[in-house]
C-alpha positions in Angstrom: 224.8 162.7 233.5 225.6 165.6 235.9 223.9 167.8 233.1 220.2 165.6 233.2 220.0 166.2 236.6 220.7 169.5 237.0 218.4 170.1 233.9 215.9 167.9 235.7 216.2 170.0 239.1 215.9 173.7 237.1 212.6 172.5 235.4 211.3 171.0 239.1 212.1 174.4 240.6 210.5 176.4 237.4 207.3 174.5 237.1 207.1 173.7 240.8 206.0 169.9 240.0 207.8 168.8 243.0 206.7 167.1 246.3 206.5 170.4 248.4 203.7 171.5 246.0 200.6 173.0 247.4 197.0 170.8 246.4 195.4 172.9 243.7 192.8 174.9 245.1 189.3 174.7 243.3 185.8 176.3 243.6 183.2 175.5 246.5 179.8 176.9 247.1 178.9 178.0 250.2 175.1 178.2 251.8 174.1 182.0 252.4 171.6 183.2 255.2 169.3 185.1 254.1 169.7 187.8 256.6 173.5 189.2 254.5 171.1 190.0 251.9 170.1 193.4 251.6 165.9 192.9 250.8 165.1 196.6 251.1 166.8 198.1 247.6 164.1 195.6 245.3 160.9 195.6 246.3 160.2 191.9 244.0 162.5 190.5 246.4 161.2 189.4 250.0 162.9 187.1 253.0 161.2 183.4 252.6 159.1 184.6 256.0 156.1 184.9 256.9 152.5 184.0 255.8 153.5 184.8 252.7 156.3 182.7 252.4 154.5 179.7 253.9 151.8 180.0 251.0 154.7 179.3 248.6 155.8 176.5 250.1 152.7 174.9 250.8 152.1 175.2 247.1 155.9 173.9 246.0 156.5 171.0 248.2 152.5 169.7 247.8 152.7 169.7 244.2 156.7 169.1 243.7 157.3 166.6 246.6 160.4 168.5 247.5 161.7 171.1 249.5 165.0 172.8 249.1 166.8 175.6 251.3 165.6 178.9 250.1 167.3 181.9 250.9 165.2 184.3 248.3 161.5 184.9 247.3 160.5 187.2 244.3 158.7 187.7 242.1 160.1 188.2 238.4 158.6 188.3 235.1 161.5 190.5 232.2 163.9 190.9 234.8 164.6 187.3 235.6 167.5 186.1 237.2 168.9 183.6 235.0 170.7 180.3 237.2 174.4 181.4 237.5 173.7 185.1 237.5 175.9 186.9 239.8 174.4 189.1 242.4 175.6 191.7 244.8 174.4 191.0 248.1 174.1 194.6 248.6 172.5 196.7 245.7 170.9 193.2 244.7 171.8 193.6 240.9 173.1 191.3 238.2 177.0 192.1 238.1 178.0 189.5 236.3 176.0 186.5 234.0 176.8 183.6 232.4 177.4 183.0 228.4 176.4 179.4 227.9 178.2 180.5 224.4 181.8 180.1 226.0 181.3 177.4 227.6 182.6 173.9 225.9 179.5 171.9 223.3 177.4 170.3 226.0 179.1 170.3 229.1 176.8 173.1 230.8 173.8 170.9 230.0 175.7 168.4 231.9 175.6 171.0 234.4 172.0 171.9 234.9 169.4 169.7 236.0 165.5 170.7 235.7 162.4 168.7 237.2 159.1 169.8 236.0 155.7 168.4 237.1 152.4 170.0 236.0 150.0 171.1 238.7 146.6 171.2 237.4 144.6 171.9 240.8 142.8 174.3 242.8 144.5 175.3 246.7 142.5 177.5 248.8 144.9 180.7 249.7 145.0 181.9 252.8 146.2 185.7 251.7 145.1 188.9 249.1 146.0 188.1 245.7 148.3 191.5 246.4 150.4 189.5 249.1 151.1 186.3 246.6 152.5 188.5 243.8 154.0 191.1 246.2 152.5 193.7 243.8 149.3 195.9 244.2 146.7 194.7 241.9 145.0 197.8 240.2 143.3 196.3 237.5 141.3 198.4 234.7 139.4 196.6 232.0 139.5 198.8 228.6 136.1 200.4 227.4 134.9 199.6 230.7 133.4 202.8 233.0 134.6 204.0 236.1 131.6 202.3 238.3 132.3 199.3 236.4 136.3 199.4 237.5 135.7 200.3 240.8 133.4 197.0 241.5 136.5 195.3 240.2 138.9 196.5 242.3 136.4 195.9 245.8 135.7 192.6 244.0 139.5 192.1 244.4 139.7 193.4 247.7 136.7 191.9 249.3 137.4 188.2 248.7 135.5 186.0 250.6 137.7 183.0 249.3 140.9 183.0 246.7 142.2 180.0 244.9 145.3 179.3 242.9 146.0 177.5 240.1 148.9 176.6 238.4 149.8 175.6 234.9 153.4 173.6 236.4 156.1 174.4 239.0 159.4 174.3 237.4 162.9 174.2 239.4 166.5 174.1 238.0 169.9 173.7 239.6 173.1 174.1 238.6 175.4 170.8 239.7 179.1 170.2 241.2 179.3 170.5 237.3 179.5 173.7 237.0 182.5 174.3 239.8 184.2 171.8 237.8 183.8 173.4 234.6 184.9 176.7 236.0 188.0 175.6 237.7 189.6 174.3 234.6 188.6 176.8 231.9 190.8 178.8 230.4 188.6 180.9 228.6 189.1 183.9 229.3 185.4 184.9 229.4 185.0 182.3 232.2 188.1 183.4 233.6 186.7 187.2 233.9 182.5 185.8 235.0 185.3 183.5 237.8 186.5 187.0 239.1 183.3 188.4 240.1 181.8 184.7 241.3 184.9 184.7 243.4 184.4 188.1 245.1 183.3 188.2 248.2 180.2 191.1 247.8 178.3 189.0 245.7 176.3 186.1 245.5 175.5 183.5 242.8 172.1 181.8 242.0 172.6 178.6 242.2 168.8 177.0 241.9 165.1 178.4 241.2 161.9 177.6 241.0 158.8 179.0 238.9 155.3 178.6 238.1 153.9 179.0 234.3 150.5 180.3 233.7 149.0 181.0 237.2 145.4 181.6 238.1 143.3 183.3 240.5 139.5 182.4 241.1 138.2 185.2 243.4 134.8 184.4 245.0 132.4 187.4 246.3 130.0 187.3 249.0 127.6 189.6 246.7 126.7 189.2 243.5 128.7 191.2 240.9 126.2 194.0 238.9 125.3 193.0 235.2 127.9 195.8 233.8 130.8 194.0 236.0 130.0 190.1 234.1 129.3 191.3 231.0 132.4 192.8 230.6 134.1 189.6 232.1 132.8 187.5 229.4 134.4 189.5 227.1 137.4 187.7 228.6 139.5 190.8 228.6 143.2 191.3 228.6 144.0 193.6 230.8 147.6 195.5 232.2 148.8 195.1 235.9 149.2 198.9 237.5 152.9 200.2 236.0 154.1 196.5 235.2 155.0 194.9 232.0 152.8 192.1 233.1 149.1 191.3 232.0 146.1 189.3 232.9 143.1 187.8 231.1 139.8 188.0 233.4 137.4 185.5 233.2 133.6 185.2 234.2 132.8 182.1 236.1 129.6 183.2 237.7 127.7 185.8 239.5 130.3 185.6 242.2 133.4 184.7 240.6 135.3 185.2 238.3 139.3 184.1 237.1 142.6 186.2 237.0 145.2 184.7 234.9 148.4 185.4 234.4 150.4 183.7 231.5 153.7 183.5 231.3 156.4 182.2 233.7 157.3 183.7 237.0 160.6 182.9 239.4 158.7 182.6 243.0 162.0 181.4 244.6 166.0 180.7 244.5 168.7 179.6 246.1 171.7 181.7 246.5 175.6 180.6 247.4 178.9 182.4 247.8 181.4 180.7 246.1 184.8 180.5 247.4 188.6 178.9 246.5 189.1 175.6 249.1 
């Protein structure tokens, strides 16, 4: 008898199961300001301020009927940051992302949620087409002259009225899920993505929100010359400055004409810290 309990007491002491344990600690995610961020080392990336700012919202929470703290606005085509990428607050890079692969058969779909709602109409801007996109727009239609180029770019300039257009908004969160997930794996790819979600110079994101196939209609107070429209209706595809990005132009009429972009682009996210409480 005297053996069981002093067997009992060792394994107590070993495995510290007893009453004087401390509660398990787990993962919580914690709200950033926007001002730790350092904005100036990526130029795609922008405090949610401003005119420009304001434009984006407008457009989200009119055509989503929701708002949600945003800490970052960008814009990002290749270089997306994918939900759950970890960020250092600092040089603004990806350290660290996550591989859905190690994760258990379904339970990070258990962990993301998505809303999607198409937005199929016209909203007068109130800003430069190079404002919205935070991007200079030097656009050069192929085959086309000089003259013809430069009309295109004053065209651009010279707007006496933009409007946007948007295929659908698109936002995506990661849940309480995912904290859950992470604070009982014991993978030990989890267990190394845990370490750099846990340090303190970095961020995570933990929701975003993007637009798919986004138009322009740029109205001119002059008409545009018969070179300029007939190589609109062409519909021409045409490359964005030094980008990987490119538009189709459209002719509309003898003062307008459409600049799409096709494809999907991050406009905003939401970044946390994550810490052990």
């Amino acid at each position: 008898m005297k053996k069981s309990i002093l067997y009992t007491a060792v394994l107590c002491f070993i495995y510290s199961s007893c009453t004087t344990d401390e509660p398990l600690k787990t993962i919580s995610f914690i709200p950033l300001n926007e001002r730790k961020f350092n904005f100036s080392v990526d130029t795609s990336f922008a405090e949610p301020r401003g005119k420009v700012w304001e434009e984006r919202k407008r457009f989200h929470d009119s055509c989503m009927g929701e708002t949600f703290a945003v800490n970052a606005s960008f814009i990002k085509t290749r270089d997306t940051f994918f939900l759950g990428a970890v960020v250092n607050m600092k040089t603004m890079e990806v350290v660290k992302k996550i591989d859905p692969r190690y994760l258990v058969p379904n339970t990070f779909a258990a962990a993301l949620t998505f809303m999607t709602k198409p937005c199929y109409e016209k909203w007068e801007m109130r800003l430069t087409l190079d404002s919205f996109i935070n991007k200079k727009v030097e656009l050069n239609i192929p085959g086309a002259n000089e003259k013809v180029n430069n009309e295109l770019k004053q065209a651009l300039k010279s707007s006496v009225l933009t409007e946007m257009e948007t295929g659908s908004w698109v936002n995506a969160e990661l849940t309480d899920a995912f904290g859950k997930i992470l604070d009982t794996t014991t993978s030990p790819q989890l267990l190394d993505y845990k370490k750099y979600l846990l340090d303190t110079a970095n961020m995570v994101l933990i929701k975003s929100s993007s637009i798919t196939d986004v138009s322009f209609y740029i109205h001119t107070a002059k008409p545009l010359s018969a070179q300029l429209q007939q190589a609109l209706s062409q519909k021409p595809i045409v490359p964005l400055g030094n980008s990987n990005m490119r538009v189709q132009l459209f002719f509309i009429n003898s003062t307008g004409f459409q600049v799409k972009f096709n494809g999907i682009f991050q406009i905003m996210g939401q970044f946390m810290q994550c810490k052990l409480v």
